[in-house]
N, C-alpha and C positions, 0 to 999 in steps of 0.2 A: 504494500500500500504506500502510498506518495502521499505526503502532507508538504503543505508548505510553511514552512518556520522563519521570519523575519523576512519573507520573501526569497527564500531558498526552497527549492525541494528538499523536502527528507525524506525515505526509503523507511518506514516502522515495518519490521517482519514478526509474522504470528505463526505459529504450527497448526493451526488449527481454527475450523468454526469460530469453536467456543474461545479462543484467545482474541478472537477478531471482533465478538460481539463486548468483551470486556474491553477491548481495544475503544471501542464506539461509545460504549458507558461511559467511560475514564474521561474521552477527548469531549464528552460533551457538560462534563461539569467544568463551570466556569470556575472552582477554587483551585483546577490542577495548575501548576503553569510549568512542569516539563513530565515528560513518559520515556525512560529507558529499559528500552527491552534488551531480555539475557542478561542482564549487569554481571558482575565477578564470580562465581559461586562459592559457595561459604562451607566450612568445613564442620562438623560436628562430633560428639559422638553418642551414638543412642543409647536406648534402656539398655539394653544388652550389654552393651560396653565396645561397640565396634565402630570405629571411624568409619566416616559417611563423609558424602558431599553434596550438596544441592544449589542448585541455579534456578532464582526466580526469573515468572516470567513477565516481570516489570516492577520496575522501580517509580515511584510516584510522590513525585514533587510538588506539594502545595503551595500557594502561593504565602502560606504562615511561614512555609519554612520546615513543615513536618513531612518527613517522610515516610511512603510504607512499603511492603516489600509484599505484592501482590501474588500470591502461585492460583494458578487455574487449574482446575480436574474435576474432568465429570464427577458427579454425585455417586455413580456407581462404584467407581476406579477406588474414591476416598471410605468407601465402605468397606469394599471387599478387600481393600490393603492395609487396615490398617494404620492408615497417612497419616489422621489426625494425632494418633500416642508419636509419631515421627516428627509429625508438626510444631510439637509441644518441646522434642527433645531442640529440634531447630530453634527456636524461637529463644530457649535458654543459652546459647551458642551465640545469640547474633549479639554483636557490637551495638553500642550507642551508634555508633558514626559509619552502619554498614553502606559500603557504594558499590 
């Protein structure tokens, strides 16, 4: 998808439907004022005790200044995996100042 940003084209890539409709949510509230997708992926380690790593699929910049670190997955996928107890281990992992 092609947006244009200060009168530049920008290239935002999704994998997906469902990345593209959150893509569409995100750009249509007027608090956001940047969207980087794929940012850095962050390293963890879960319940279990086993280093992991994950890559959001957007970084979302408000115009306060507050940042959130967005992951997309069908409802089914976050069910049958488990993701949410992964979620939790991630979310204890992340930096104040993650980019």
């Amino acid at each position: 998808m092609q947006l244009l940003c200060d009168n530049r084209p920008r290239i935002i890539e999704f994998e997906s439907k469902l990345e593209q409709r959150v893509l569409w949510l995100l750009l249509a509230r007027p608090d956001v004022w940047d969207i980087r997708e794929q940012p850095a992926s962050l390293g963890y380690v879960d319940g279990a005790g086993k280093s992991r790593r994950h890559t959001f699929d957007f970084l979302v910049t408000l115009q306060s200044g507050r940042r959130y670190a967005v992951v997309v997955k069908p409802e089914r996928r976050v069910c049958k995996s488990r993701f949410l107890r992964g979620l939790a281990d991630l979310r204890r992992a992340m930096p104040t100042k993650f980019s």
